[in-house]
C-alpha positions in Angstrom: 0.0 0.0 0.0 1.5 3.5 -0.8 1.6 6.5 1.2 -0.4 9.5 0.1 1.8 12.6 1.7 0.4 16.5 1.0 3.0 19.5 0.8 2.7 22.3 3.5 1.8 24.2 -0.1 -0.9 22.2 -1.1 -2.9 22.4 2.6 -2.4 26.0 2.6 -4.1 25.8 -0.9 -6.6 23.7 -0.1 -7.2 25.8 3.5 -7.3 29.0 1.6 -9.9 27.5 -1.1 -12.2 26.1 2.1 -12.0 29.8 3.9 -12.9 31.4 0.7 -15.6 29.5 -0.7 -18.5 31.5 -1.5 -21.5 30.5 0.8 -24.3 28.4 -1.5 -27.5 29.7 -0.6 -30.9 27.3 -0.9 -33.6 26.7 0.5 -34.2 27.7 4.2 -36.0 25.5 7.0 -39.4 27.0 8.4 -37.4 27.8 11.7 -34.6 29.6 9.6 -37.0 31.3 7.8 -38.7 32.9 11.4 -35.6 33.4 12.6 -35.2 35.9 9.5 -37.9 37.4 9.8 -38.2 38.0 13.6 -37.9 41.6 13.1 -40.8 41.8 11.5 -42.3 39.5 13.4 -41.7 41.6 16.3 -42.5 44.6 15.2 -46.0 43.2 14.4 -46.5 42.3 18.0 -45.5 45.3 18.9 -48.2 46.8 16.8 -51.1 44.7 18.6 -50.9 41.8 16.0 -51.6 38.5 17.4 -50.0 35.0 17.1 -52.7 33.8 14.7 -52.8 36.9 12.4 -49.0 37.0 11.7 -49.5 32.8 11.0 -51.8 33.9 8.6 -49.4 36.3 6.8 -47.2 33.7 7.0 -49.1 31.2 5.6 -50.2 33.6 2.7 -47.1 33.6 1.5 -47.0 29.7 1.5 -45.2 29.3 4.5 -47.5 27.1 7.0 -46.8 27.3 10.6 -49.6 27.3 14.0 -50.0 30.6 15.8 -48.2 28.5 18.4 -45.1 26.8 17.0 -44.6 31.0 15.2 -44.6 31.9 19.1 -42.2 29.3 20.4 -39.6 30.5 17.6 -39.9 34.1 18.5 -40.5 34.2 22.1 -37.1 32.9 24.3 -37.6 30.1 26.2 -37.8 31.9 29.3 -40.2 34.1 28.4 -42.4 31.4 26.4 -43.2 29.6 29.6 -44.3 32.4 31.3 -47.1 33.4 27.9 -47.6 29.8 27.0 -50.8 30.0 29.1 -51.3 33.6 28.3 -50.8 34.6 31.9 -47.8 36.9 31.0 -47.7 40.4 29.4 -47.5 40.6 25.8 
Protein backbone atom coordinates (compact mmCIF):
# COMPACT_ATOMS: atom_id res chain seq x y z
CA UNK A 1 0.00 0.00 0.00
CA UNK A 2 1.53 3.54 -0.78
CA UNK A 3 1.61 6.52 1.16
CA UNK A 4 -0.35 9.50 0.14
CA UNK A 5 1.81 12.62 1.74
CA UNK A 6 0.37 16.48 1.02
CA UNK A 7 2.98 19.52 0.82
CA UNK A 8 2.74 22.26 3.49
CA UNK A 9 1.82 24.20 -0.10
CA UNK A 10 -0.86 22.23 -1.13
CA UNK A 11 -2.85 22.42 2.61
CA UNK A 12 -2.36 26.02 2.60
CA UNK A 13 -4.06 25.76 -0.89
CA UNK A 14 -6.56 23.65 -0.05
CA UNK A 15 -7.23 25.78 3.51
CA UNK A 16 -7.30 28.98 1.64
CA UNK A 17 -9.86 27.55 -1.10
CA UNK A 18 -12.16 26.09 2.11
CA UNK A 19 -11.97 29.79 3.89
CA UNK A 20 -12.90 31.44 0.65
CA UNK A 21 -15.58 29.47 -0.69
CA UNK A 22 -18.50 31.50 -1.49
CA UNK A 23 -21.48 30.55 0.85
CA UNK A 24 -24.34 28.37 -1.50
CA UNK A 25 -27.46 29.65 -0.55
CA UNK A 26 -30.86 27.31 -0.90
CA UNK A 27 -33.60 26.69 0.55
CA UNK A 28 -34.17 27.70 4.22
CA UNK A 29 -35.97 25.49 7.03
CA UNK A 30 -39.36 27.00 8.37
CA UNK A 31 -37.35 27.82 11.72
CA UNK A 32 -34.60 29.56 9.56
CA UNK A 33 -36.98 31.30 7.81
CA UNK A 34 -38.68 32.87 11.42
CA UNK A 35 -35.58 33.42 12.61
CA UNK A 36 -35.16 35.90 9.48
CA UNK A 37 -37.88 37.35 9.81
CA UNK A 38 -38.23 37.97 13.64
CA UNK A 39 -37.86 41.55 13.08
CA UNK A 40 -40.78 41.78 11.52
CA UNK A 41 -42.34 39.50 13.42
CA UNK A 42 -41.71 41.64 16.29
CA UNK A 43 -42.53 44.60 15.15
CA UNK A 44 -45.99 43.15 14.35
CA UNK A 45 -46.46 42.35 18.02
CA UNK A 46 -45.54 45.33 18.86
CA UNK A 47 -48.18 46.83 16.81
CA UNK A 48 -51.09 44.67 18.55
CA UNK A 49 -50.93 41.78 16.00
CA UNK A 50 -51.63 38.51 17.36
CA UNK A 51 -49.95 35.01 17.09
CA UNK A 52 -52.66 33.75 14.73
CA UNK A 53 -52.83 36.87 12.41
CA UNK A 54 -49.05 36.98 11.66
CA UNK A 55 -49.49 32.76 11.02
CA UNK A 56 -51.83 33.92 8.60
CA UNK A 57 -49.42 36.33 6.77
CA UNK A 58 -47.25 33.72 7.04
CA UNK A 59 -49.06 31.16 5.62
CA UNK A 60 -50.23 33.63 2.67
CA UNK A 61 -47.15 33.60 1.50
CA UNK A 62 -47.00 29.70 1.49
CA UNK A 63 -45.20 29.34 4.54
CA UNK A 64 -47.50 27.11 7.01
CA UNK A 65 -46.84 27.31 10.60
CA UNK A 66 -49.55 27.28 13.96
CA UNK A 67 -50.01 30.55 15.76
CA UNK A 68 -48.16 28.53 18.40
CA UNK A 69 -45.09 26.84 16.99
CA UNK A 70 -44.56 30.97 15.17
CA UNK A 71 -44.58 31.87 19.12
CA UNK A 72 -42.22 29.30 20.43
CA UNK A 73 -39.60 30.52 17.65
CA UNK A 74 -39.87 34.08 18.48
CA UNK A 75 -40.51 34.17 22.06
CA UNK A 76 -37.12 32.90 24.26
CA UNK A 77 -37.59 30.11 26.19
CA UNK A 78 -37.84 31.88 29.26
CA UNK A 79 -40.24 34.13 28.45
CA UNK A 80 -42.44 31.39 26.36
CA UNK A 81 -43.24 29.62 29.56
CA UNK A 82 -44.31 32.41 31.25
CA UNK A 83 -47.06 33.38 27.94
CA UNK A 84 -47.65 29.83 27.04
CA UNK A 85 -50.81 29.98 29.14
CA UNK A 86 -51.35 33.61 28.26
CA UNK A 87 -50.77 34.55 31.90
CA UNK A 88 -47.85 36.91 31.01
CA UNK A 89 -47.74 40.40 29.41
CA UNK A 90 -47.52 40.55 25.77
Amino acid sequence: MSIKTVSAEQLKRIENAMKNAPKIDGPLSVGDAIRKLSGGIKSMRAKGHSWQQIADVLRMEGITISAETLRRYVTPKSTAKRTAGGGGSA
